[in-house]
PADO-563331 format. One record per residue (C-alpha): residue number from 1; y negated, z negated, x negated. Coordinates in steps of 0.05 Angstrom, whole numbers. Example, Ala and Ser with C-alpha at 12.3 -4.5 7.8 and 13.67 -1.06 7.14 Angstrom:
<gumar><pos>1</pos><py>90</py><pz>-156</pz><px>-246</px></gumar>
<gumar><pos>2</pos><py>21</py><pz>-143</pz><px>-273</px></gumar>
***
This chain:
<gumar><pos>1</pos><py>372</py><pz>-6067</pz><px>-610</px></gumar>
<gumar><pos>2</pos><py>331</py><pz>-6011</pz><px>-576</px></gumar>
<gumar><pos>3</pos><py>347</py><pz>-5946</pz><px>-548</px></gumar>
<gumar><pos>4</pos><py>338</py><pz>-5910</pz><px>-612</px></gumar>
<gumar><pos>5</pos><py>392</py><pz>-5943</pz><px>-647</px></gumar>
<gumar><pos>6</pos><py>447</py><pz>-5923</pz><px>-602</px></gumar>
<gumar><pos>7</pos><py>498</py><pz>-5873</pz><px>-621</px></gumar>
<gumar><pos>8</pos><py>514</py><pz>-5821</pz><px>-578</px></gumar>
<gumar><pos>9</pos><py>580</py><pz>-5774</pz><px>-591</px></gumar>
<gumar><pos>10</pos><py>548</py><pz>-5697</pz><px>-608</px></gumar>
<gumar><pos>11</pos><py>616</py><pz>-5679</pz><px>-566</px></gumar>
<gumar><pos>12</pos><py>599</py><pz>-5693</pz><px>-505</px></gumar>
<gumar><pos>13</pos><py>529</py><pz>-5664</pz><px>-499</px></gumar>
<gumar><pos>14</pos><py>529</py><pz>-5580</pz><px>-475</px></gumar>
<gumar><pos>15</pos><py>509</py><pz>-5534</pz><px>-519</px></gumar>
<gumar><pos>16</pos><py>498</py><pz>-5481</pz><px>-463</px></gumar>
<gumar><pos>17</pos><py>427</py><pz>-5490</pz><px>-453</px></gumar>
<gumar><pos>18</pos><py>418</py><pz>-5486</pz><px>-534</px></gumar>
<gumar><pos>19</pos><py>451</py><pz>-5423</pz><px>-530</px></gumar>
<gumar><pos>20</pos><py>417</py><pz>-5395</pz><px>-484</px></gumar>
<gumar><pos>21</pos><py>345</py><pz>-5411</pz><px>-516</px></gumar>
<gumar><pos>22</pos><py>368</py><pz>-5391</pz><px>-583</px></gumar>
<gumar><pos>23</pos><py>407</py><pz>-5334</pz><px>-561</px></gumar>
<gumar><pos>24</pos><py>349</py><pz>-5303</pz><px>-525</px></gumar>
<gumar><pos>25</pos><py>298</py><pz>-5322</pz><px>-585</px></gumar>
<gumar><pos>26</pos><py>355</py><pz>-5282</pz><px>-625</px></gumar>
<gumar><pos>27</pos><py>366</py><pz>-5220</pz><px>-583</px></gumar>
<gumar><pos>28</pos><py>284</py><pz>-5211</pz><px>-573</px></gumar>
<gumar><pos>29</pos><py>279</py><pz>-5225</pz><px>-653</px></gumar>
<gumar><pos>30</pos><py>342</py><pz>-5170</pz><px>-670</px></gumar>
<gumar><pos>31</pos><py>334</py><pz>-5112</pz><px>-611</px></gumar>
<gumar><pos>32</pos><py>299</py><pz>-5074</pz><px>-674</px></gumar>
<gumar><pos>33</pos><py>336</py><pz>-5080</pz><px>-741</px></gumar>
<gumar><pos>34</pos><py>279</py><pz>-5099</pz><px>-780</px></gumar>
<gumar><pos>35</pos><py>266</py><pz>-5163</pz><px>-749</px></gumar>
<gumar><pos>36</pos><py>337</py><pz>-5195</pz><px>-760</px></gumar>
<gumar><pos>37</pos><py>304</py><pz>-5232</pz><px>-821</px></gumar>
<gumar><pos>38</pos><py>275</py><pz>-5273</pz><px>-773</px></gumar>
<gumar><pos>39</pos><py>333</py><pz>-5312</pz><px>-746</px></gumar>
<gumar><pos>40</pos><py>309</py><pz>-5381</pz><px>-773</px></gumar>
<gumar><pos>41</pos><py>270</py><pz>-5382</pz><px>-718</px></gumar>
<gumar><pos>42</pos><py>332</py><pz>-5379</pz><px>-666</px></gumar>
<gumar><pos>43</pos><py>362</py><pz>-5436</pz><px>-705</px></gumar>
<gumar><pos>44</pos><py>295</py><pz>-5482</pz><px>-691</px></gumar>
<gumar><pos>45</pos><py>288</py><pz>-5455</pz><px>-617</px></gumar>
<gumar><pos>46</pos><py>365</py><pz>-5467</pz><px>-609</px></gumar>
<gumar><pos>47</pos><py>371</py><pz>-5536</pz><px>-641</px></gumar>
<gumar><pos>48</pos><py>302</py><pz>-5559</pz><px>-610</px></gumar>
<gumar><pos>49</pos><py>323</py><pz>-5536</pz><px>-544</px></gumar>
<gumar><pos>50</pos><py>396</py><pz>-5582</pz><px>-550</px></gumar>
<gumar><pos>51</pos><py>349</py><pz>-5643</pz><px>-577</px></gumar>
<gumar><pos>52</pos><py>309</py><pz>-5644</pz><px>-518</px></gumar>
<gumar><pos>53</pos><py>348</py><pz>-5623</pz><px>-463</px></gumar>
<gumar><pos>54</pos><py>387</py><pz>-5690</pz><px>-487</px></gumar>
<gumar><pos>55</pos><py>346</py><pz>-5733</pz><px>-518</px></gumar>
<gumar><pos>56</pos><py>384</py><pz>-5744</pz><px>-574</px></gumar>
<gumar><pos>57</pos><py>374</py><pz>-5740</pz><px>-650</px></gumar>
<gumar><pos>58</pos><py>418</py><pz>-5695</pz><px>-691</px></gumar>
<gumar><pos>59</pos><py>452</py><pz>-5704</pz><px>-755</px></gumar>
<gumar><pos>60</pos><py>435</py><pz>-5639</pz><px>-808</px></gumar>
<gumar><pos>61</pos><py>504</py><pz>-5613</pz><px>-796</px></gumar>
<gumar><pos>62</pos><py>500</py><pz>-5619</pz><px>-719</px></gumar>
<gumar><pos>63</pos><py>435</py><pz>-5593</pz><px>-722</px></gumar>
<gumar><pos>64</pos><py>458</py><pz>-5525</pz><px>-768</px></gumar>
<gumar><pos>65</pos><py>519</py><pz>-5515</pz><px>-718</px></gumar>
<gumar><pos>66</pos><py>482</py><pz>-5507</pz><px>-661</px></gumar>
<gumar><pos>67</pos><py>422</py><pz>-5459</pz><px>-697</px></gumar>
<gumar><pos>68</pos><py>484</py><pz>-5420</pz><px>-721</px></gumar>
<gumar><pos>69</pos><py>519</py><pz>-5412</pz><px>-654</px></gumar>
<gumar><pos>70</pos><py>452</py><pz>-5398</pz><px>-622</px></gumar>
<gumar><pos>71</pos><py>435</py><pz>-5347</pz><px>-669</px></gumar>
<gumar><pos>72</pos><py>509</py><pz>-5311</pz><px>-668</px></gumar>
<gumar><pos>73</pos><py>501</py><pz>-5307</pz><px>-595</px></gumar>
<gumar><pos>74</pos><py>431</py><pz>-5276</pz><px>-583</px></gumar>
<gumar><pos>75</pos><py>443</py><pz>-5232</pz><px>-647</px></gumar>
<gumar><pos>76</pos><py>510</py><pz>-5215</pz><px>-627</px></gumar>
<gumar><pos>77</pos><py>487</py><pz>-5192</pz><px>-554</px></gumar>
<gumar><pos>78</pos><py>427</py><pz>-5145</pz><px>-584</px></gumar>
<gumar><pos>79</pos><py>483</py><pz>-5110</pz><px>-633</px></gumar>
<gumar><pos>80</pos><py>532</py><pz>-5090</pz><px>-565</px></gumar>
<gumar><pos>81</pos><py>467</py><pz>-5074</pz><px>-537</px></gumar>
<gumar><pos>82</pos><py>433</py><pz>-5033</pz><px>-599</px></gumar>
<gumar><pos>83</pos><py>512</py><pz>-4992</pz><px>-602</px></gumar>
<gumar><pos>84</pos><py>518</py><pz>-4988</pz><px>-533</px></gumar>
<gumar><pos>85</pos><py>440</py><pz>-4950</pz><px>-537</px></gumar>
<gumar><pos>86</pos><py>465</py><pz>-4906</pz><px>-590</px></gumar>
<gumar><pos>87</pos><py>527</py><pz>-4883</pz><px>-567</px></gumar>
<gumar><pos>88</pos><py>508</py><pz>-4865</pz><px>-500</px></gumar>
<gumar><pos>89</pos><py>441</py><pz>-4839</pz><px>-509</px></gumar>
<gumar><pos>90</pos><py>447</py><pz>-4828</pz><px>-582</px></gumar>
<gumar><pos>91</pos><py>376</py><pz>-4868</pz><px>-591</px></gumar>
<gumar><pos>92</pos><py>372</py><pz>-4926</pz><px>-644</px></gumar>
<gumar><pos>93</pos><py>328</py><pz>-4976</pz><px>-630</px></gumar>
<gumar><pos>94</pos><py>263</py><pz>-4976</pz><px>-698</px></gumar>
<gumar><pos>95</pos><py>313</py><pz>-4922</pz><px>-729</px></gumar>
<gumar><pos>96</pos><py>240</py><pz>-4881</pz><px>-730</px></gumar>
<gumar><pos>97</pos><py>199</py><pz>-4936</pz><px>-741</px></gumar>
<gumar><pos>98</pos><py>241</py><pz>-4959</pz><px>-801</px></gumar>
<gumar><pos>99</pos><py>237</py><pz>-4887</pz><px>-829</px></gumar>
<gumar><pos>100</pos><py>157</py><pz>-4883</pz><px>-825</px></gumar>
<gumar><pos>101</pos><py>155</py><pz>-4945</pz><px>-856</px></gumar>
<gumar><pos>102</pos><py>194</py><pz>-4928</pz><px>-913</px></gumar>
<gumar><pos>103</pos><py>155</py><pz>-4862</pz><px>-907</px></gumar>
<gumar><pos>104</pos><py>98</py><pz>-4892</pz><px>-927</px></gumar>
<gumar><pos>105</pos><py>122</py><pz>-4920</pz><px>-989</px></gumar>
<gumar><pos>106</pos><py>141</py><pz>-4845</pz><px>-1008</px></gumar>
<gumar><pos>107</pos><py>72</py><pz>-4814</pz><px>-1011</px></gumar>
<gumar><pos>108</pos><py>46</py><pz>-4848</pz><px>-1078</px></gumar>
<gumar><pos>109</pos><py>117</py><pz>-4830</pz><px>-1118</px></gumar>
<gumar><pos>110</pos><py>115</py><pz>-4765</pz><px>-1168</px></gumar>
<gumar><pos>111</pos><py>126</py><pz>-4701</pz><px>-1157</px></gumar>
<gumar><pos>112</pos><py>203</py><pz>-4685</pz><px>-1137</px></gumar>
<gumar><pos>113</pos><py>222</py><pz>-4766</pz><px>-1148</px></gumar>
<gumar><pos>114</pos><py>216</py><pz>-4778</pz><px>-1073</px></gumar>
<gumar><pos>115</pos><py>263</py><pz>-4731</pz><px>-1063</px></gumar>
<gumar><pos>116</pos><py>336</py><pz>-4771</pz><px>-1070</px></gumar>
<gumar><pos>117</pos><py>295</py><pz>-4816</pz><px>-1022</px></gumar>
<gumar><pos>118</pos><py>285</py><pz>-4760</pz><px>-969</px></gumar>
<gumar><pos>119</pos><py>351</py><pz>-4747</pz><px>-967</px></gumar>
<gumar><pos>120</pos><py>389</py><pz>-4808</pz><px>-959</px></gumar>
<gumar><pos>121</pos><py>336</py><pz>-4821</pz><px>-896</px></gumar>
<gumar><pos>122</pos><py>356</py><pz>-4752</pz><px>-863</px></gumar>
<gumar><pos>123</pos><py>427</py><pz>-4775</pz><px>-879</px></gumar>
<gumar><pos>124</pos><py>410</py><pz>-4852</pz><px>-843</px></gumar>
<gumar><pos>125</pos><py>374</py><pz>-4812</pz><px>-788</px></gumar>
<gumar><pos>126</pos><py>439</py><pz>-4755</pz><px>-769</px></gumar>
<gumar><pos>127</pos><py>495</py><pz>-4809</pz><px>-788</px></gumar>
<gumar><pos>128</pos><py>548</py><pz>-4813</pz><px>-733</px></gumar>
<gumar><pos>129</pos><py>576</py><pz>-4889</pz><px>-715</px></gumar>
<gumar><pos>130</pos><py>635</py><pz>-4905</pz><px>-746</px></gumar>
<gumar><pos>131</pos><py>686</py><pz>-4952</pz><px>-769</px></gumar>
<gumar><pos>132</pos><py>644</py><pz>-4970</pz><px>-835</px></gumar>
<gumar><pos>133</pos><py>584</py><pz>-4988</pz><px>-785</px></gumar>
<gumar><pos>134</pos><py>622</py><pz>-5028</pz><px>-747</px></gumar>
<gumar><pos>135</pos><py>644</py><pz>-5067</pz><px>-806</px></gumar>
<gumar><pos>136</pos><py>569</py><pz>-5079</pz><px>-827</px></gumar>
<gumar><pos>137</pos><py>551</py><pz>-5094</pz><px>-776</px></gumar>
<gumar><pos>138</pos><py>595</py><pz>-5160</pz><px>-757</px></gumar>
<gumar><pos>139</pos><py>584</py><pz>-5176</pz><px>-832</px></gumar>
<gumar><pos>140</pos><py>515</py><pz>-5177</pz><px>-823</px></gumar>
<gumar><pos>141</pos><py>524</py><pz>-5215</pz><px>-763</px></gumar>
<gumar><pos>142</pos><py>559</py><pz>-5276</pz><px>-792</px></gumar>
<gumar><pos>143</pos><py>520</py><pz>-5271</pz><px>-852</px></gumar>
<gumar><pos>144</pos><py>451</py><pz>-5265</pz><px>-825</px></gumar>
<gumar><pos>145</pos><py>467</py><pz>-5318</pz><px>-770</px></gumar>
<gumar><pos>146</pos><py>489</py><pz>-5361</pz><px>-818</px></gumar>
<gumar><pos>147</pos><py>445</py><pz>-5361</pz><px>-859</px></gumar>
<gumar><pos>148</pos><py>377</py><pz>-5363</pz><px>-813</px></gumar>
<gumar><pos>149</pos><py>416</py><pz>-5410</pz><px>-758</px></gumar>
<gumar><pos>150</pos><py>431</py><pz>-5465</pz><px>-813</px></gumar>
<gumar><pos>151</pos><py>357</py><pz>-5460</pz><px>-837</px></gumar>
<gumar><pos>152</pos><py>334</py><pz>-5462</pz><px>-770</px></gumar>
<gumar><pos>153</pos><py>380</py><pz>-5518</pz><px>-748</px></gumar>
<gumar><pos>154</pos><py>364</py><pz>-5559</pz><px>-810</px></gumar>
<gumar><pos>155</pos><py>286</py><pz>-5552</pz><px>-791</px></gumar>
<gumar><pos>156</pos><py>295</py><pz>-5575</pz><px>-725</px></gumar>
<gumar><pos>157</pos><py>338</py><pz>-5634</pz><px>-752</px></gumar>
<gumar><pos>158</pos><py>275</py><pz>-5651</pz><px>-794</px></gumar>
<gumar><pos>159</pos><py>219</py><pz>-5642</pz><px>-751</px></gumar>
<gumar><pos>160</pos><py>254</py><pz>-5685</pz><px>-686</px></gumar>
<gumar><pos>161</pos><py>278</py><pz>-5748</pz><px>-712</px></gumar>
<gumar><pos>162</pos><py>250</py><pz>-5787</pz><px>-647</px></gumar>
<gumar><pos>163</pos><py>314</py><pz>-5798</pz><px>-602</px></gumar>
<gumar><pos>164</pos><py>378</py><pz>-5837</pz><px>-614</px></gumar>
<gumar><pos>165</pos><py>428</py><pz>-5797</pz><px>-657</px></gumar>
<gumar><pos>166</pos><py>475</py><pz>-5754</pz><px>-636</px></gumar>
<gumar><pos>167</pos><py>552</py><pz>-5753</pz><px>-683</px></gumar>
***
């Protein structure tokens, strides 16, 4: 038998250098808000680095575990660091961006119906942190990160089927 048909136990490989790859993929892709969406791409960068750094091929579910820590890690870090920026210097990172943009999508609407809209944006824009943020915000986390690092994980698991697997 060759190389590629040995087993090698998913246990004993690190995931550190995973988590760092992803993680920073994450935190660069979640600073601003808008671009949480994008966590998929974490999940590959995270489960790509792990299959390289150790030559090994990784099962789907191997492969989704490590996109999913990678992206709770990075996205984790920018959400401390996106509080910590509005609670000391009251400044949230694409708050103003996010409003233009949503702006925009205000000018065509009738007469008085943008209105409701206006509001609730001053309200998003003056809105102290609080418990209730707090709370969407970890949900998001572990939601979001769930979601994108499995995707991400599974793509990697797809595209780098080269190496002997990893279980």
């Amino acid at each position: 038998m060759s190389d590629n048909s040995e087993i090698v136990d998913f246990d004993e490989c690190s995931v550190m250098t995973a988590l760092l790859v992803g993680g920073a993929v994450a935190f660069v892709l979640t600073i601003n808000p808008l671009g949480a969406f994008s966590l998929f791409l974490a999940g590959v960068a995270g489960a790509t680095a792990f299959i390289f750094k150790h030559q090994v091929r990784l099962e789907l579910k191997h492969a989704m575990k490590v996109g999913i820590l990678a992206c709770l890690a990075g996205f984790g870090v920018s959400i401390v660091v996106y509080d910590l920026l509005w609670l000391a210097f009251d400044y949230r990172v694409g708050m103003e961006f996010n409003i233009e943009f949503v702006g925009q999508f205000m000018d065509p609407l009738a007469v008085g119906s943008s209105e409701p809209l206006q509001d609730r944006l001053d309200k998003a824009r003056e809105a102290p942190f609080g418990f209730a943020t707090l709370v969407q915000q970890i949900l998001g986390l572990f939601v979001m990160s769930g979601i994108g690092g499995a995707i991400g994980g599974a793509l990697a698991s797809v595209f780098f089927k080269k190496f002997r697997l990893a279980q």
